[in-house]
N, C-alpha and C positions, 0 to 999 in steps of 0.2 A: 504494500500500500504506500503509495507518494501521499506524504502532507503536503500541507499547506503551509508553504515557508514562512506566510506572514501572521500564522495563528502565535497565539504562546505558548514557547516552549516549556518551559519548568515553571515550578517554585520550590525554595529552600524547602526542605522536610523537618515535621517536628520530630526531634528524639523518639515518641509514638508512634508517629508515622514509619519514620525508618525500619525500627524493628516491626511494625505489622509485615512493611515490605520485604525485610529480610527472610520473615515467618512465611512468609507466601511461597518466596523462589526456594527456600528449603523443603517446601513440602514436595515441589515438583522434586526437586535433587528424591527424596527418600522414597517418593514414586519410581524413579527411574531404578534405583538399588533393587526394589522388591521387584520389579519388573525383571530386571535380571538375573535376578535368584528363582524368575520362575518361569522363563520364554523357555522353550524347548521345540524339537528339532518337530515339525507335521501338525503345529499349533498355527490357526489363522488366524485373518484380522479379525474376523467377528468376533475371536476368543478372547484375543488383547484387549479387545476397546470394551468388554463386558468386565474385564480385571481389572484395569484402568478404572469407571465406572464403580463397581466395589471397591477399591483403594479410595478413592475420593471420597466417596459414602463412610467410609471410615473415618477419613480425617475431617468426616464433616465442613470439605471445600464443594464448593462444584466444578463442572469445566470452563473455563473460559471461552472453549470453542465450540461447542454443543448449542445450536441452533444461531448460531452467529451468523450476521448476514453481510457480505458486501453485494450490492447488485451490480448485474445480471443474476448474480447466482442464485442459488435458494437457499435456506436456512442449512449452516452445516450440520450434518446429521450427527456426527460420534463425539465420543468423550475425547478422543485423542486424532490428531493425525500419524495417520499410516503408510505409509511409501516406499515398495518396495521395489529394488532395481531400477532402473531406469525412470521411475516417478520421485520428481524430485522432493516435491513438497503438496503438501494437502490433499494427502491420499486419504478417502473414507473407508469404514467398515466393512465394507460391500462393493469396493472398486474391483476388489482381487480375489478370488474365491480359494486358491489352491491354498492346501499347508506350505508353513516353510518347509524349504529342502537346503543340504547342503549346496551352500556359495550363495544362498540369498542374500539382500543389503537391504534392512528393513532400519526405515529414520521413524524414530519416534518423536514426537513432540506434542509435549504434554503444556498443556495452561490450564490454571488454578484462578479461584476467587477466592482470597481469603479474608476477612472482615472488609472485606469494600478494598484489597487490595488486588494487583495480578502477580501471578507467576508465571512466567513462561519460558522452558530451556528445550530443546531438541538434544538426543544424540543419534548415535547410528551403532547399530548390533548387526553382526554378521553371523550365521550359521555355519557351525563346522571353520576349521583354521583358513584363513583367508588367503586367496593366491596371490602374487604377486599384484597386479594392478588393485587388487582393492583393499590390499595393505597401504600401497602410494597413496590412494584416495584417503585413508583413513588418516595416516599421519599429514599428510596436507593439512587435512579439516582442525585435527587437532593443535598442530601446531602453528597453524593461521589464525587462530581466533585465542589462543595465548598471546602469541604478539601482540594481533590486535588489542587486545584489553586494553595492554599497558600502556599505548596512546591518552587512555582517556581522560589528561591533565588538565586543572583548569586554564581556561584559554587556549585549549589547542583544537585547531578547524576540525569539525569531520571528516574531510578530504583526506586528512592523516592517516585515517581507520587504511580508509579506501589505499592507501599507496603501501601501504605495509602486508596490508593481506592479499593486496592483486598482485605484488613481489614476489612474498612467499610463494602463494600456489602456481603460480603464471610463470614466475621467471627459473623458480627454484626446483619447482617441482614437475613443471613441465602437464600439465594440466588446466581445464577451464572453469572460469568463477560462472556460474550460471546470471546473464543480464537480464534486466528488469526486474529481479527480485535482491530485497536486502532487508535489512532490521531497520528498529522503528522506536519514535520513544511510546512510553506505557506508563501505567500508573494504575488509577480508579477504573480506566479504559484498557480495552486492549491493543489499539492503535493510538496513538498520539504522532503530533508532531516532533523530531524531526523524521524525513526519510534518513538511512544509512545507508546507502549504496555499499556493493564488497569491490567494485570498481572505478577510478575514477574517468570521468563523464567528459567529453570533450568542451561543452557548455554551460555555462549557467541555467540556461534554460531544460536542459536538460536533466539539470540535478539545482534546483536551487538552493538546496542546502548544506551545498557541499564547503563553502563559508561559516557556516553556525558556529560559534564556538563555543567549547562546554562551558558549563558554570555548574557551580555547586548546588545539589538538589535535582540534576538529569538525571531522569531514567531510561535508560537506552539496551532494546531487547537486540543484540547484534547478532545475525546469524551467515556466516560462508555457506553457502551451495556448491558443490564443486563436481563438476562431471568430466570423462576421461576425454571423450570425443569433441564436446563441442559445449559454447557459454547459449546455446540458441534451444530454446522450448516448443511444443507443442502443447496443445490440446484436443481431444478429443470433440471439444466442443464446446462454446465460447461462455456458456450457463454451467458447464463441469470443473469440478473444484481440482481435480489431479492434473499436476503439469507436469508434462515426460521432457526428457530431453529429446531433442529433434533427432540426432541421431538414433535412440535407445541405447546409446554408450549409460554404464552406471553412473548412479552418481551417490553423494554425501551431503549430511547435514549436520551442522554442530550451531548450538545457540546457547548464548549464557543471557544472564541480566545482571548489568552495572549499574550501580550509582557513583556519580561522578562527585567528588564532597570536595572539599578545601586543599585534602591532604594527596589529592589524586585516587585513582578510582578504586573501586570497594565490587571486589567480585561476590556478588550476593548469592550465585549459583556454585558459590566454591564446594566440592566434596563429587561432583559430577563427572569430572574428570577421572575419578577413580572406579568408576562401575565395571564392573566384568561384563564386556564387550561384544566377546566371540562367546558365541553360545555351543556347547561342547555336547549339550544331552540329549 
């Protein structure tokens, strides 16, 4: 989703505030853990998004994304986004029917409402030990949206995100950041102003936020897309919420959520990085 450059972006957080918000992206982080400790190898999406669905009933959040609407499209149906192989992002319940098999590349992305806050973090889990190319895609994701983070100083442009992890993946890893999609800032909502592009933009007009620069109290949901073949998407159809890559090269999703404070940025999603990944059973 592109904001609106000239809406407002932040305000400072009350001490309250903050830990609500931190209390939010941690529940997604301990969603993800139990999710891990329980994907196994011939399990579908319907099965996930019904576990997801119970985990959240448990922690008494709901989803953030469960009948959420951008138009064209229709209200999204599942508790989580599903996306396997070649669907980059905003895959539903019921897009994919088959169980996982080994060498699947299944992105989870899970948002939370927790007392009037969001949470929102992506990763990506593989079935069975992963082969070479979707090892490169993995550690790209990971290690483009680590760098990224540490950008997030006060006073330093967005544009910054964008040249630090279009380097990584682009130059270094020899891979494509998927265009037109990127992170966004969040809060009480689950889209806010700014846009985060994962690339930099040749225009202003094209990216007018790529000027913005943080201040203390941004909340910004930043997520790399990264696919093997190509930065270019499909749809199946213009009201469908799953976008493929144009080639069906695989691809990757990692998403944290920052707050940007005084002292430089405050990874709120921290402990996500540690999840057991490759799913073995």
């Amino acid at each position: 989703m592109r904001a609106n450059a000239n809406a407002k972006i932040t305000n400072q957080l009350s001490k309250t505030d903050e830990t609500l918000v931190w209390e939010a992206a941690q529940i997604v982080v301990e969603i993800h853990h139990r999710l891990a400790d329980w994907l196994h190898h011939g399990v579908t999406l319907a099965q996930v998004d019904r576990f997801v669905g119970t985990l959240l009933k448990e922690r008494k959040v709901r989803s953030a994304f469960k009948r959420y609407r951008i138009p064209p499209h229709p209200p999204f149906p599942s508790h989580a986004c599903l996306s396997v192989n070649d669907c980059v992002v905003h895959g539903t319940a019921g897009y994919y029917r088959e169980g996982m098999a080994p060498g699947d590349v299944l992105k989870i992305d899970i948002g939370v409402v927790h007392r009037g806050w969001i949470g929102d973090a992506a990763w990506t889990y593989v079935f069975g030990e992963p082969n070479d190319e979707t090892r490169r895609l993995m550690d790209a994701g990971k290690e483009s949206i680590a760098k990224g983070v540490e950008v997030f100083e006060p006073g330093a442009p967005l544009v910054r995100w964008a040249r630090t992890v279009q380097t990584c993946v682009e130059e270094e890893h020899g891979l494509y950041l998927v265009r037109g999609l990127g992170g966004h800032g969040y809060g009480k909502t689950l889209h806010n102003p700014p846009f985060v592009s994962n690339v930099v933009l040749a225009s202003e007009e094209q990216w007018p936020d790529a000027m913005t620069r943080c201040e203390p109290g941004m909340l910004l949901a930043v997520e790399p897309m990264i696919a093997v073949g190509t930065g270019q998407t499909r749809q199946t159809h213009r009201k469908a919420w799953p976008i493929f890559t144009a080639d069906g090269s695989n691809a990757v999703h990692y998403e944290h959520d920052v707050l940007v404070t005084e002292n430089g940025p405050r990874l709120l999603t921290a402990g996500i990085e540690e999840v057991v990944d490759v799913i073995t059973r």
